[in-house]
N, C-alpha and C positions, 0 to 999 in steps of 0.2 A: 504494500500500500504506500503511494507517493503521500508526502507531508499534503497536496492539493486536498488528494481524496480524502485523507485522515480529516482535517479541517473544513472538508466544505459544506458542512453544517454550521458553521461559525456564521452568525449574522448578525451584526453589530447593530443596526439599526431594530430587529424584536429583541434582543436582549434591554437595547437603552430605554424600547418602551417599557419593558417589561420592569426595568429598573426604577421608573417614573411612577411603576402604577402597585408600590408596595408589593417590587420583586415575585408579581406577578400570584403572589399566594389568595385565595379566594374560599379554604373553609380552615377553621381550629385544626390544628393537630394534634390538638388533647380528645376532643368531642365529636370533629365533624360538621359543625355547623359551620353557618353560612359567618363568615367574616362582613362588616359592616364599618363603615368609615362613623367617626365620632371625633371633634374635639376634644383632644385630653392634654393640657399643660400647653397650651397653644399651638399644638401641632393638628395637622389631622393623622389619627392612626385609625386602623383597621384593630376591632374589637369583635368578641367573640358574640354571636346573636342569643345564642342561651345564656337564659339569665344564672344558670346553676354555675354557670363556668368563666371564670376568671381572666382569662385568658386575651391579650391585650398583644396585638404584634408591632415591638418599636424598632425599625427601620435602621438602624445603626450601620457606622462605618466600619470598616473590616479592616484590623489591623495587620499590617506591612513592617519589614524592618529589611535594612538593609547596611551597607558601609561605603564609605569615600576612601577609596584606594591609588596614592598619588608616588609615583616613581619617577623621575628624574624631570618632573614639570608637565608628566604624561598622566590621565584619569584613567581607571582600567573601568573598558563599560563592556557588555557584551550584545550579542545579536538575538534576538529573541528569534524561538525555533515553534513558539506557538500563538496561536489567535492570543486578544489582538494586535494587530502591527507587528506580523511575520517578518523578520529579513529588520526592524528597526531597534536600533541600539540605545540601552538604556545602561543604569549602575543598579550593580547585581543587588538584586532584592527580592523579597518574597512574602506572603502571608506566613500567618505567625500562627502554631501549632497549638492547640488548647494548653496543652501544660508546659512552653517556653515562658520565658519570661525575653522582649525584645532583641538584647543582647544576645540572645543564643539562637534567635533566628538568625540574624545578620552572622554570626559566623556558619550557623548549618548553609545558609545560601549560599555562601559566597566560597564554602566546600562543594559543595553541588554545583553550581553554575561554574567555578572559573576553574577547581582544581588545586584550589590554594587554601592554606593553612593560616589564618589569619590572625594578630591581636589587636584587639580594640583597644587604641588609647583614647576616648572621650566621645560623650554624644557630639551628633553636630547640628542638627535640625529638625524639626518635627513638620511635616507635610500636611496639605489635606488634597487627594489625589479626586476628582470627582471627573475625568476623563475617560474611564476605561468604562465599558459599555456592561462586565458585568458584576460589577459594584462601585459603592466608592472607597477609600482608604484612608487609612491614616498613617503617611510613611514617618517610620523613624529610620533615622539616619544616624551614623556613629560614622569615625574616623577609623580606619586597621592600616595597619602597616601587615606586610606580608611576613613570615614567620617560617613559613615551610611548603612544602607541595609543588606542585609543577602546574604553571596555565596549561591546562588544556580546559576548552571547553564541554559541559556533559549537563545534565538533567533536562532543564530549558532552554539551552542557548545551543547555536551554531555555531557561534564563535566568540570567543575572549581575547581582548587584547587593549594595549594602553595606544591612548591616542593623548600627541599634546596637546595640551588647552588652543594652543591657533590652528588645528586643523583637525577640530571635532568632526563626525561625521554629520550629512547633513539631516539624517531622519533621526531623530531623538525621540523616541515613544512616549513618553505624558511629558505635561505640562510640570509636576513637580518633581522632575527630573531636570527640564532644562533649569527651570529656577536654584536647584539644589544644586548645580554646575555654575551659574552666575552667582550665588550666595559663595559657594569654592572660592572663586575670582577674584571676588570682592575682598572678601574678609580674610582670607588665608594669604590669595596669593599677591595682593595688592598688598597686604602687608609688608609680605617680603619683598617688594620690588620688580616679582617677577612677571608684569602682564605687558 
């Protein structure tokens, strides 16, 4: 099976509706009943119709962690090998496991996608990613220096490799990715003198 066939169910535009319209859910999954739009805390949520049953679905963002991995003025980002924005390059990151704690996402990722063994020396940014068609997120972001492993690319990516900051590539998959690459710029490397 070509990555084409694998993928071409991927349809970004009914997912983003389906993301718009309370991720498409429409009975309890406690009861079965019919789910019902209600004012609650100033939002609209989707509430459960029996009155026996509690049940209240809040919308929330999906947390994301990942790291800023910088070698000799170069960002290591990689190429994404699945829906969405196949073939466009982002800084390896990933959803966050029920029982990780952030930190430990960003290094399992950035073992999974690049190959590398990494240490985190500090947060660096907190995101709010609301571009990807099938959720939104909450990227966190740390700084690692590499520690051990060998790039190769593997889990999600196509490819891994560092690019210098003047000749990023031009598809950069979400929006808080390129900001998390101009906050880089700004704060790090404007610092040092190097833009």
């Amino acid at each position: 099976m070509t990555n084409s066939d694998k993928h071409s169910k991927f349809n970004a535009d009914i997912l983003n509706r389906r993301k718009d319209h309370h991720s498409g859910y429409i009975h309890c999954p406690f009861c079965r009943s019919e789910l019902v739009e209600k004012e609650i805390d100033g939002h609209r949520r989707l509430v459960c119709s029996n009155d026996a049953c509690d049940f209240i679905f809040y919308q929330n963002p999906v947390p994301a962690a990942g790291a800023i991995i910088v070698e000799n003025d170069s960002i290591l980002l990689v190429q994404r090998a699945h829906p969405p924005k196949i073939d466009w390059w982002c800084i390896p990151a990933g959803f966050m496991e029920w029982t990780e704690h952030p930190s430990q996402t960003a290094v399992r990722e950035i073992r999974e996608e690049t190959g590398l063994i990494v240490e985190l020396k500090g947060f660096f940014e907190v995101y709010s990613g609301n571009d990807d068609p099938r959720n939104n997120a909450v990227l966190m972001l740390y700084l690692a220096d590499r520690v051990g492993g060998e790039l190769k690319a593997g889990d999600d990516a196509y490819d891994a490799r560092f690019f210098n900051f003047d000749h990023l590539p031009e598809k950069i998959a979400f929006e808080s990715h390129i900001q998390a690459i101009a906050d880089y710029n700004q704060r790090i490397r404007g610092r040092s003198g190097q833009k």
